[in-house]
TORPA-4810 file (N, C-alpha, C, O; in nm, 3 decimals):
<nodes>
NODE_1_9.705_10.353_11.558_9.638_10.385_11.434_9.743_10.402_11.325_9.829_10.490_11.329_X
NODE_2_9.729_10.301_11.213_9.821_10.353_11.124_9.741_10.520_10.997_9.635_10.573_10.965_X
NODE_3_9.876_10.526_10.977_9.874_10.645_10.868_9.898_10.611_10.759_9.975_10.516_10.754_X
NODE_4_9.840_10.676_10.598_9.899_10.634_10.518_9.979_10.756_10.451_9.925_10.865_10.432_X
NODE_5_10.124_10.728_10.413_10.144_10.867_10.317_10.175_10.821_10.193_10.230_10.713_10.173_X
NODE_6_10.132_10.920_10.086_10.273_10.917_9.980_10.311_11.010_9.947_10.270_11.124_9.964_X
NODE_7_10.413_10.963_9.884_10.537_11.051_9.856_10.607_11.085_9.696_10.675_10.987_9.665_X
NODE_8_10.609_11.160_9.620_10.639_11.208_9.513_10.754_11.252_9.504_10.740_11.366_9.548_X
NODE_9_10.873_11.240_9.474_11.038_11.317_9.507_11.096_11.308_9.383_11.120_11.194_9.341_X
NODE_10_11.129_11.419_9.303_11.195_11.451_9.200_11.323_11.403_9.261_11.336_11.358_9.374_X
NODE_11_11.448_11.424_9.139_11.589_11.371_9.176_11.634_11.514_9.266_11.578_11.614_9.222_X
NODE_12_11.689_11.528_9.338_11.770_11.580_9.410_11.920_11.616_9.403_11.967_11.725_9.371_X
NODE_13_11.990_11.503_9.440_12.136_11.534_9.464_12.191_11.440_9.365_12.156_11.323_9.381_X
NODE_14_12.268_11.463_9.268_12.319_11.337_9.189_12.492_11.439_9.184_12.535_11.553_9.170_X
NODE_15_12.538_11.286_9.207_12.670_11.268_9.231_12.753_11.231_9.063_12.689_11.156_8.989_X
NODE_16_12.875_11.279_9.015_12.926_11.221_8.918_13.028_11.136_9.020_13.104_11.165_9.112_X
NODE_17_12.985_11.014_8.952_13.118_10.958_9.110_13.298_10.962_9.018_13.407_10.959_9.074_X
NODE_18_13.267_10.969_8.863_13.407_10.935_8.834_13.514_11.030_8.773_13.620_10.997_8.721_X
NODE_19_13.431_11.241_8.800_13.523_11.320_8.851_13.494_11.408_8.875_13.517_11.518_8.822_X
NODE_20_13.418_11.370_8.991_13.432_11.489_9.079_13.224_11.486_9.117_13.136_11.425_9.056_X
NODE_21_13.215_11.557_9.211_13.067_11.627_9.230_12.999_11.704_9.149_13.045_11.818_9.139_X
NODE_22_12.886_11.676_9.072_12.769_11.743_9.020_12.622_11.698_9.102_12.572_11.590_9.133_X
NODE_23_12.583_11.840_9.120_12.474_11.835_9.192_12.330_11.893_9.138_12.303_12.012_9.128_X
NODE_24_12.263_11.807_9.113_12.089_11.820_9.072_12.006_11.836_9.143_11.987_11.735_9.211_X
NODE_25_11.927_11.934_9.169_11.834_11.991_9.251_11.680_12.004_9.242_11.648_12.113_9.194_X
NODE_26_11.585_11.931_9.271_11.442_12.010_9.213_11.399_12.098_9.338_11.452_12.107_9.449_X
NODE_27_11.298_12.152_9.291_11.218_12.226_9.376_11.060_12.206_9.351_11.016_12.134_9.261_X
NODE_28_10.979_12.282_9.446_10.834_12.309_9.425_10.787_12.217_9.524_10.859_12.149_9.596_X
NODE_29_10.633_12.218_9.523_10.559_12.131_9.592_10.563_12.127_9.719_10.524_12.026_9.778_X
NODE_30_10.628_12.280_9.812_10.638_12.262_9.936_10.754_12.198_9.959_10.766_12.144_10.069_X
NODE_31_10.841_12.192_9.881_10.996_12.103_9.903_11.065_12.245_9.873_11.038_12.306_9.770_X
NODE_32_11.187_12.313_10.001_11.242_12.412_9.969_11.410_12.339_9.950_11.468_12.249_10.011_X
NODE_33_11.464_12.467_9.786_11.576_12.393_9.757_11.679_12.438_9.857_11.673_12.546_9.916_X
NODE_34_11.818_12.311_9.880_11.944_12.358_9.966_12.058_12.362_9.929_12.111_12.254_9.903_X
NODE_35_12.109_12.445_9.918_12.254_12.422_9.873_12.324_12.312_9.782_12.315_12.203_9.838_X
NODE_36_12.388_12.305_9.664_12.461_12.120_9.675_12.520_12.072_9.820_12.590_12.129_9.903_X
NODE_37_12.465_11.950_9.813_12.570_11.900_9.978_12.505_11.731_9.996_12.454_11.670_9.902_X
NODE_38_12.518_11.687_10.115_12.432_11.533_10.141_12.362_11.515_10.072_12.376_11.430_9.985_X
NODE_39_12.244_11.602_10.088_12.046_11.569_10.007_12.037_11.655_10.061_12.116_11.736_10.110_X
NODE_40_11.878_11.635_10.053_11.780_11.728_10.058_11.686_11.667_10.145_11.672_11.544_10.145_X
NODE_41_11.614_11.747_10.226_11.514_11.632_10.398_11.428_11.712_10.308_11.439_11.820_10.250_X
NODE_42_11.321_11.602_10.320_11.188_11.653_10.270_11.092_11.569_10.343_11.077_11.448_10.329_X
NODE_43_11.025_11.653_10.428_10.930_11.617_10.554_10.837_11.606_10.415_10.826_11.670_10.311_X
NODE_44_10.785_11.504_10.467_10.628_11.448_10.451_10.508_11.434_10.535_10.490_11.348_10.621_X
NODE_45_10.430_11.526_10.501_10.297_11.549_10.546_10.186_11.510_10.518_10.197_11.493_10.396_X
NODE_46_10.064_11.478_10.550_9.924_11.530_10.475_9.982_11.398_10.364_10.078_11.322_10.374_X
NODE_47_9.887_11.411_10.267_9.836_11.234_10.218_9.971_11.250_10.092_10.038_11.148_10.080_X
NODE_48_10.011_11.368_10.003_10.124_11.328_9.915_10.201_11.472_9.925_10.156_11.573_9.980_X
NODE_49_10.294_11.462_9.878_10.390_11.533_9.808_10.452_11.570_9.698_10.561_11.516_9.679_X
NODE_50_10.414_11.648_9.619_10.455_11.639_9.456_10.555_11.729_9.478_10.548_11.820_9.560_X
NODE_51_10.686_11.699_9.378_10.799_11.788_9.337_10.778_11.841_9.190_10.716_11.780_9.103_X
NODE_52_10.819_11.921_9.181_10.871_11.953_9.004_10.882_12.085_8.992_10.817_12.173_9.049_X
NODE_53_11.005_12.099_8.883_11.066_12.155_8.822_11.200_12.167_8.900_11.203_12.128_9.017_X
NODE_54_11.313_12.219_8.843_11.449_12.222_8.874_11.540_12.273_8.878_11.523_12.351_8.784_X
NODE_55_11.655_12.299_8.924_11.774_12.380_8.909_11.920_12.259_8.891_11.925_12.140_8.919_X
NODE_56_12.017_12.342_8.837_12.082_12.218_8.786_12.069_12.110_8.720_12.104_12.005_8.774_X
NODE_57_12.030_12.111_8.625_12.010_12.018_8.580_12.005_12.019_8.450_11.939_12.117_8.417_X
NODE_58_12.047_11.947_8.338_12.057_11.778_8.382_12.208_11.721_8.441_12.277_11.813_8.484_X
NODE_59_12.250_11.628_8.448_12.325_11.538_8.530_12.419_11.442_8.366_12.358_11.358_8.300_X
NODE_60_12.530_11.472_8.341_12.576_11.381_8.234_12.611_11.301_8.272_12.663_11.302_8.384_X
NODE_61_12.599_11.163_8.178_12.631_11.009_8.236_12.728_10.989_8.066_12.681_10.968_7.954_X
NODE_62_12.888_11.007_8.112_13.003_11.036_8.036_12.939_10.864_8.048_12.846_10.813_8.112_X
NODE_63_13.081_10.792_7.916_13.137_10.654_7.889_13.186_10.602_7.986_13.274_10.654_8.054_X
NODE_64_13.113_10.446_8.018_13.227_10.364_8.126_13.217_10.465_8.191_13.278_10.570_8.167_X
NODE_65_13.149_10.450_8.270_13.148_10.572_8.435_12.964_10.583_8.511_12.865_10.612_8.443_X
NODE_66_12.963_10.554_8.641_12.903_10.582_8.734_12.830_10.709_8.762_12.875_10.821_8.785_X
NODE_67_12.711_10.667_8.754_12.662_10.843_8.819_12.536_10.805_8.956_12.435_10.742_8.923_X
NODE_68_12.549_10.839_9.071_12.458_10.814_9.197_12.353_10.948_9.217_12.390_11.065_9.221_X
NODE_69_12.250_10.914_9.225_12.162_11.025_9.218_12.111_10.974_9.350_12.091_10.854_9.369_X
NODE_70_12.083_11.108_9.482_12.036_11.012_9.604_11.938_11.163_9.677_11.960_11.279_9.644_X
NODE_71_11.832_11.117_9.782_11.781_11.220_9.811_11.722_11.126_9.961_11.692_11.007_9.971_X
NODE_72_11.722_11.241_10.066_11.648_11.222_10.168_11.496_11.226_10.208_11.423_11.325_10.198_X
NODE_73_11.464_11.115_10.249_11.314_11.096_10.327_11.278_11.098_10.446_11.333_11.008_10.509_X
NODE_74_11.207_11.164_10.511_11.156_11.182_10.667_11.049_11.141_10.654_10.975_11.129_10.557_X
NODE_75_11.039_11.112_10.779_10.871_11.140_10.876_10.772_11.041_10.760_10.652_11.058_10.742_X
NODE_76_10.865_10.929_10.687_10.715_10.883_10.614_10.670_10.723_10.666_10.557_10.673_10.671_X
NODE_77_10.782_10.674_10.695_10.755_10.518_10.808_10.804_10.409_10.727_10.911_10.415_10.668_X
NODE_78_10.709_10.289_10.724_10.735_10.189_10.636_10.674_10.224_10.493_10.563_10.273_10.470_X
NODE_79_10.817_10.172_10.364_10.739_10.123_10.230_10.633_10.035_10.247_10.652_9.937_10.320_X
NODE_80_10.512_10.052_10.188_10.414_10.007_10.125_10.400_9.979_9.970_10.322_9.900_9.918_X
NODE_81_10.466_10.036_9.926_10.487_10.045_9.760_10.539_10.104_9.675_10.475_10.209_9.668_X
NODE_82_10.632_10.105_9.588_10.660_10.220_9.567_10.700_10.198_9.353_10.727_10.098_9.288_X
NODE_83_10.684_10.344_9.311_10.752_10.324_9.182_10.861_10.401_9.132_10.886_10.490_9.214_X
NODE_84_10.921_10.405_9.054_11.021_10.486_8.968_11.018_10.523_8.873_11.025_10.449_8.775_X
NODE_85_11.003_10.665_8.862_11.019_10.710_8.726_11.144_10.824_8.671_11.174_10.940_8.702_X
NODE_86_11.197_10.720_8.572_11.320_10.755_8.478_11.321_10.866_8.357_11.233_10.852_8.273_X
NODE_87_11.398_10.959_8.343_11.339_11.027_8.199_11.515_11.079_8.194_11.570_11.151_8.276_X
NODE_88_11.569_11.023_8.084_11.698_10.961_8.035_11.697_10.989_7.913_11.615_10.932_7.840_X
NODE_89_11.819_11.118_7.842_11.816_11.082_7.696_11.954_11.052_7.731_12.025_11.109_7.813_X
NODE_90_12.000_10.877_7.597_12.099_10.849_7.620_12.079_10.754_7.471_11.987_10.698_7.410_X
NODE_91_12.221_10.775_7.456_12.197_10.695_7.287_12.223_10.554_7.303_12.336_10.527_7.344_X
NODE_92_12.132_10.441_7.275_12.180_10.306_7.292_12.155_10.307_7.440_12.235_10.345_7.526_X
NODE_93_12.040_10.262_7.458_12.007_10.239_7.601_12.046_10.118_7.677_12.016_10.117_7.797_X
NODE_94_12.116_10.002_7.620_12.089_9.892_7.660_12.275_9.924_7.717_12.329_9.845_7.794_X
NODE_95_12.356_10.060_7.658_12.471_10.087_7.760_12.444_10.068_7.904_12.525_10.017_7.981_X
NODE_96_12.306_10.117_7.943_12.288_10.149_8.125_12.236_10.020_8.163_12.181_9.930_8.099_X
NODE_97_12.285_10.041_8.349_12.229_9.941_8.415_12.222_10.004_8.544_12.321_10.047_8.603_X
NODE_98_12.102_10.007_8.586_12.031_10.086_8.690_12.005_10.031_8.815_11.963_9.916_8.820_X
NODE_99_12.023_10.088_8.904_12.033_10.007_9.063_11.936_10.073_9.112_11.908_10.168_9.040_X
NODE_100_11.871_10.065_9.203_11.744_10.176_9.324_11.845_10.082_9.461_11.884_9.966_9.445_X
NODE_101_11.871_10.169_9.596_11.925_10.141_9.699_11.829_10.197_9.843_11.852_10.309_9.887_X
NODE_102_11.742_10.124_9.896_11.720_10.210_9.988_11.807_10.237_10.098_11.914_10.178_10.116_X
NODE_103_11.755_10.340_10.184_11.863_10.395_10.310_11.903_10.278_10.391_11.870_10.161_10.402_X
NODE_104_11.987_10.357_10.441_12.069_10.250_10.540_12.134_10.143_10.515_12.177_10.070_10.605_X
NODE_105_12.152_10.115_10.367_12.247_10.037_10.301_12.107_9.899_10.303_12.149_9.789_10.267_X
NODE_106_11.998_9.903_10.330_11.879_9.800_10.330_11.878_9.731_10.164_11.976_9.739_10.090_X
NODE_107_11.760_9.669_10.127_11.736_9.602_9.982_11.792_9.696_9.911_11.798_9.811_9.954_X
NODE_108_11.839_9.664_9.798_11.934_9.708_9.688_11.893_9.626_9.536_11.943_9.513_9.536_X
NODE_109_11.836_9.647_9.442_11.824_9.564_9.340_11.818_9.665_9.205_11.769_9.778_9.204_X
NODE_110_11.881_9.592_9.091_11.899_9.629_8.987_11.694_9.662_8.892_11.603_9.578_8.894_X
NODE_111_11.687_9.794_8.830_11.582_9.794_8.809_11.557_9.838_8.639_11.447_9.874_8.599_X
NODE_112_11.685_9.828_8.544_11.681_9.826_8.432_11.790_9.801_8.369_11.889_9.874_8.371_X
NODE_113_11.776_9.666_8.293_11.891_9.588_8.248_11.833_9.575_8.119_11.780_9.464_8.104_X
NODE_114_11.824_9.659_8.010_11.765_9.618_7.877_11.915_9.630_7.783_11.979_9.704_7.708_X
NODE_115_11.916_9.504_7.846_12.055_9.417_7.706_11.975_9.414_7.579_11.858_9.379_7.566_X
NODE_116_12.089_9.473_7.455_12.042_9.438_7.321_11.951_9.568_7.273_11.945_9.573_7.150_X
NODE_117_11.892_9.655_7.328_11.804_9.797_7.273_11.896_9.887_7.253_11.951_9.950_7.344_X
NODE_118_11.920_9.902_7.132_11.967_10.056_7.035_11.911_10.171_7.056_11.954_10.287_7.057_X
NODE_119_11.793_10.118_7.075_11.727_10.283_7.055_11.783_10.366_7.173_11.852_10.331_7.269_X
NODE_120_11.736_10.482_7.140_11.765_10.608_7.211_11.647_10.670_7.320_11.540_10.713_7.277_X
NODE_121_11.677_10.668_7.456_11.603_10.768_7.529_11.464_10.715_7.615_11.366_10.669_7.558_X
NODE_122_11.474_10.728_7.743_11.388_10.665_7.832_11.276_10.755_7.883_11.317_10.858_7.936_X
NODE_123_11.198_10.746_7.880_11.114_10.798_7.967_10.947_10.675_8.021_10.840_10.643_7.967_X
NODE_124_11.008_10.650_8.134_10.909_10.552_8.185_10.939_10.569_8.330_11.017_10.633_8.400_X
NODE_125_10.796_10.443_8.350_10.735_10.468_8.484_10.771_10.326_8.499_10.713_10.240_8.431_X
NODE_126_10.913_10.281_8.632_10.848_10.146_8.657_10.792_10.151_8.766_10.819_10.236_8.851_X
NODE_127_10.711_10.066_8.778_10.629_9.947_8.885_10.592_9.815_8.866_10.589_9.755_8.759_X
NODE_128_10.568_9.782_8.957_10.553_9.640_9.000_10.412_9.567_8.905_10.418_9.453_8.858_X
NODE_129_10.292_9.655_8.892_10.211_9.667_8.798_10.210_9.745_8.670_10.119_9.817_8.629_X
NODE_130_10.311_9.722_8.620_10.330_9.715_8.470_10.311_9.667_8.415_10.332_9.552_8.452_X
NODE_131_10.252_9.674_8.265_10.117_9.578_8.160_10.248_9.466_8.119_10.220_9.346_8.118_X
NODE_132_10.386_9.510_8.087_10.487_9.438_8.022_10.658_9.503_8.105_10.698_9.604_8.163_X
NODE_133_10.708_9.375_8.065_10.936_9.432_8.113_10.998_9.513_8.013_11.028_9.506_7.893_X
NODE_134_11.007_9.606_8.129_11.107_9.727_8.082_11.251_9.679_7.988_11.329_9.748_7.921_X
NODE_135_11.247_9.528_8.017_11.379_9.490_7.949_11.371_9.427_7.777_11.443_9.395_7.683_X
NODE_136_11.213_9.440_7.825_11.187_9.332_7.685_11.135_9.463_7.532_11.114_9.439_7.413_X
NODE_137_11.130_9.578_7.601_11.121_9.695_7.545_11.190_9.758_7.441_11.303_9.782_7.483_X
NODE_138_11.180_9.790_7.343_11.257_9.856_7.264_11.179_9.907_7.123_11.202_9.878_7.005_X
NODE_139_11.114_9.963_7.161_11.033_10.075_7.038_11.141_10.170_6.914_11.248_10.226_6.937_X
NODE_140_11.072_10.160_6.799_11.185_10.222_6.688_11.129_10.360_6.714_11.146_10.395_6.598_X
NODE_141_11.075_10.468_6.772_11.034_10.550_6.812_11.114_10.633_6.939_11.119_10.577_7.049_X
NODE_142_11.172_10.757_6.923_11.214_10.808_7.062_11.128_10.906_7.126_11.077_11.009_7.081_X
NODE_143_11.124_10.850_7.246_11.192_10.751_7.326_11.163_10.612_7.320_11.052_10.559_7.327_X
NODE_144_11.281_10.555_7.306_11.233_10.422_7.258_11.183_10.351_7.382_11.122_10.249_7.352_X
NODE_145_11.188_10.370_7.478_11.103_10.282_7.622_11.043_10.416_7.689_11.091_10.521_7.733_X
NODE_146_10.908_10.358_7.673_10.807_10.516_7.731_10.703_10.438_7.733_10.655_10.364_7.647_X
NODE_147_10.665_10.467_7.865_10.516_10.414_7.939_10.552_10.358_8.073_10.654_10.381_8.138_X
NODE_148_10.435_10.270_8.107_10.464_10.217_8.243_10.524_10.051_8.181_10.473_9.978_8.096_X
NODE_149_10.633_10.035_8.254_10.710_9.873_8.257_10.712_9.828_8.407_10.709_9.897_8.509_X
NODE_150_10.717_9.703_8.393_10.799_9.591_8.556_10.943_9.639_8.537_10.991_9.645_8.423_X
NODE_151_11.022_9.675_8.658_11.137_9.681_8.645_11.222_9.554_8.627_11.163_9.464_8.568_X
NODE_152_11.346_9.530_8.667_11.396_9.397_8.572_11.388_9.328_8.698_11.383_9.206_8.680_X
NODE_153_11.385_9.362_8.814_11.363_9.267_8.952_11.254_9.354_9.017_11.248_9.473_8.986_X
NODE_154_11.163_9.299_9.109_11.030_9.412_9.155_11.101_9.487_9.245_11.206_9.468_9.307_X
NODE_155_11.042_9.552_9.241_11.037_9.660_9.341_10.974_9.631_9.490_11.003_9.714_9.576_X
NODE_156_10.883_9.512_9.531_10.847_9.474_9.617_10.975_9.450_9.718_10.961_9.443_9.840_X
NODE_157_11.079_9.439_9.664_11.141_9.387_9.765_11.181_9.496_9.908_11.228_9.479_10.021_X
NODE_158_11.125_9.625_9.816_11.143_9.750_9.925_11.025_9.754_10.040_11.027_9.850_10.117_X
NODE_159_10.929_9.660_10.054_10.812_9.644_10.106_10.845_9.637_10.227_10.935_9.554_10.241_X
NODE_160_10.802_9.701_10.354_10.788_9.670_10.492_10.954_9.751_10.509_10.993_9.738_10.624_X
NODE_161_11.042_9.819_10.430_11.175_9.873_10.504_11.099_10.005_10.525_10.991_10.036_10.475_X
NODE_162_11.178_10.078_10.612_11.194_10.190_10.643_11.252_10.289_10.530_11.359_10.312_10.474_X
NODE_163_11.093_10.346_10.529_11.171_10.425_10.409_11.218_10.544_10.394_11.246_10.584_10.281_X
NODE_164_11.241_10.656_10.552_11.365_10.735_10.570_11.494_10.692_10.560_11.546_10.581_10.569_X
NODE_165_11.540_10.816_10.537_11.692_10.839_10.515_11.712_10.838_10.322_11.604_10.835_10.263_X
NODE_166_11.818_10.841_10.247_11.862_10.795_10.173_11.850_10.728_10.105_11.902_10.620_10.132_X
NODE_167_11.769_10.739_9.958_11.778_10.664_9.872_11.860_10.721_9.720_11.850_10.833_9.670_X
NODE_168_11.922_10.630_9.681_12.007_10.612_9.583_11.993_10.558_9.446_12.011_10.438_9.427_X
NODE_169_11.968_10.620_9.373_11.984_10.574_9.201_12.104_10.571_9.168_12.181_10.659_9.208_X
NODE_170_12.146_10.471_9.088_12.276_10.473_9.039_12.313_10.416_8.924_12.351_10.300_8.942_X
NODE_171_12.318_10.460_8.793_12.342_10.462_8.705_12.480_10.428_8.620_12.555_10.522_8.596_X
NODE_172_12.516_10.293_8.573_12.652_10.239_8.535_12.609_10.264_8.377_12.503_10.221_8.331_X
NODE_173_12.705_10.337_8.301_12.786_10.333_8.185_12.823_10.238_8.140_12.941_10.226_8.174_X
NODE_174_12.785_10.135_8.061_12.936_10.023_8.063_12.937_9.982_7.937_12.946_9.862_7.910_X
NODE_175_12.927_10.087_7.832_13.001_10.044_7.688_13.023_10.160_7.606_12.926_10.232_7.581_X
NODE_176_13.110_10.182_7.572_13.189_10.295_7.514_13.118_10.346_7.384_13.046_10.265_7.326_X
NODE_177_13.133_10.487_7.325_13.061_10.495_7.194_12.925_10.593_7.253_12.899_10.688_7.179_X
NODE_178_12.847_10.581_7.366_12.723_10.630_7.374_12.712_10.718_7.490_12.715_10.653_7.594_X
NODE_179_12.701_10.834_7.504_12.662_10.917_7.637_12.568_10.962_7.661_12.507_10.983_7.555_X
NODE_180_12.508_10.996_7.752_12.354_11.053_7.789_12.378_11.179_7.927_12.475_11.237_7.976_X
NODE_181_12.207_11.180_7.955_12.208_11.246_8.026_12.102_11.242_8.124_11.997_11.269_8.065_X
NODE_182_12.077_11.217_8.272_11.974_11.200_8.380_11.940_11.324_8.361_12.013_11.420_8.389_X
NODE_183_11.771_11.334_8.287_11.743_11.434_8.317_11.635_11.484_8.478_11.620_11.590_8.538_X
NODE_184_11.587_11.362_8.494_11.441_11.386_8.620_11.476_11.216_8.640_11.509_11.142_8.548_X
NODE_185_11.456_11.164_8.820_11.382_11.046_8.772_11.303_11.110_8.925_11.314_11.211_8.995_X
NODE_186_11.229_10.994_8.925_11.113_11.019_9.050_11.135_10.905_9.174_11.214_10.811_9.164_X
NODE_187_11.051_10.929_9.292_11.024_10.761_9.345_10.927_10.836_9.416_10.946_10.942_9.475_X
NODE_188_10.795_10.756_9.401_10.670_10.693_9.431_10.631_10.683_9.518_10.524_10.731_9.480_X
NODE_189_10.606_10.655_9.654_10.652_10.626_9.777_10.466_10.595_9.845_10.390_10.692_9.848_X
NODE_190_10.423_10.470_9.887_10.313_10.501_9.979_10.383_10.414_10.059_10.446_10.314_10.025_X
NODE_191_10.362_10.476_10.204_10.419_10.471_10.306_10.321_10.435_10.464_10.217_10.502_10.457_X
NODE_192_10.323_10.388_10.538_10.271_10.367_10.628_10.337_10.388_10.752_10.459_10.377_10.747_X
NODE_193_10.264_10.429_10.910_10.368_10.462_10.976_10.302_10.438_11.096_10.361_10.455_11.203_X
</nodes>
């Protein structure tokens, strides 16, 4: 008999990879917080899991520099679907370029590449059913990308992996002049098992 779950997971553990460890924590929702360290195991039960609110946080994403945000999944089986949600103030958005990694070093794809947007400050939902591309986005309004978008490659490709252990956001810097800050992102998770 299959099961279905989903799964709701605020950011967790985010790493500054280029000096040194900073660690982001949420809590709530039956998710108890742990120490900074690996992640955070968050058994999944019963049909979802919501996180929110936080400690530590936010997470700065300095110039030219890397930041990995990663958190642990149990007990939920195979992806079935899943989305991401980003909420980023950062000046000149089209500086970042965003990776999602699932565990075990499995599919890996870039999920926001908006070359050419000035504006300032993210807050969106991608998925795979998004009305329009997150890349093609750029509102004179902040946050200038807010709503639901397609990420810049789907997200399908996480379909049928295993979606315990470790997943990884990772966030590249790569033009000087603009800094921000990860404040929350999410992942989505319906799961089958």
């Amino acid at each position: 008999m299959r099961t279905k779950t989903k799964a709701l997971v605020l950011a967790t553990t985010a790493t500054l990879l280029a000096s040194g460890a900073v660690y982001a924590q949420k809590e709530g929702g039956g998710i108890t917080p742990t120490p900074p360290g690996p992640g955070l195991l968050v058994p999944i039960t019963g049909t979802s899991c919501n996180a929110s609110g936080g400690i530590n946080c936010p997470v700065a994403l300095p110039d030219l520099s890397t930041v990995q945000s990663s958190f642990d999944i149990s007990d939920c089986g195979l992806v079935e679907s899943l989305d991401v949600g980003l909420d980023i103030t950062h000046t000149w958005v089209s500086d970042m370029r965003i990776t999602l990694e699932s565990p075990a070093g499995g599919a890996s794809t870039i999920i926001f590449d908006n070359v050419g947007c000035g504006g300032d400050d993210v807050e969106a939902m991608l998925s795979d059913s998004g009305a329009s591309p997150v890349d093609s986005e750029c509102a004179a309004a902040v946050p200038t990308i807010d709503g639901i978008f397609t990420p810049t490659n789907p997200l399908a490709i996480f379909n049928g992996e295993i979606a315990d252990g470790t997943w990884t956001l990772t966030i590249e810097d790569t033009l000087a002049a603009d800094e921000g800050t990860l404040n929350d992102w999410t992942l989505d998770l319906d799961c089958s098992g």
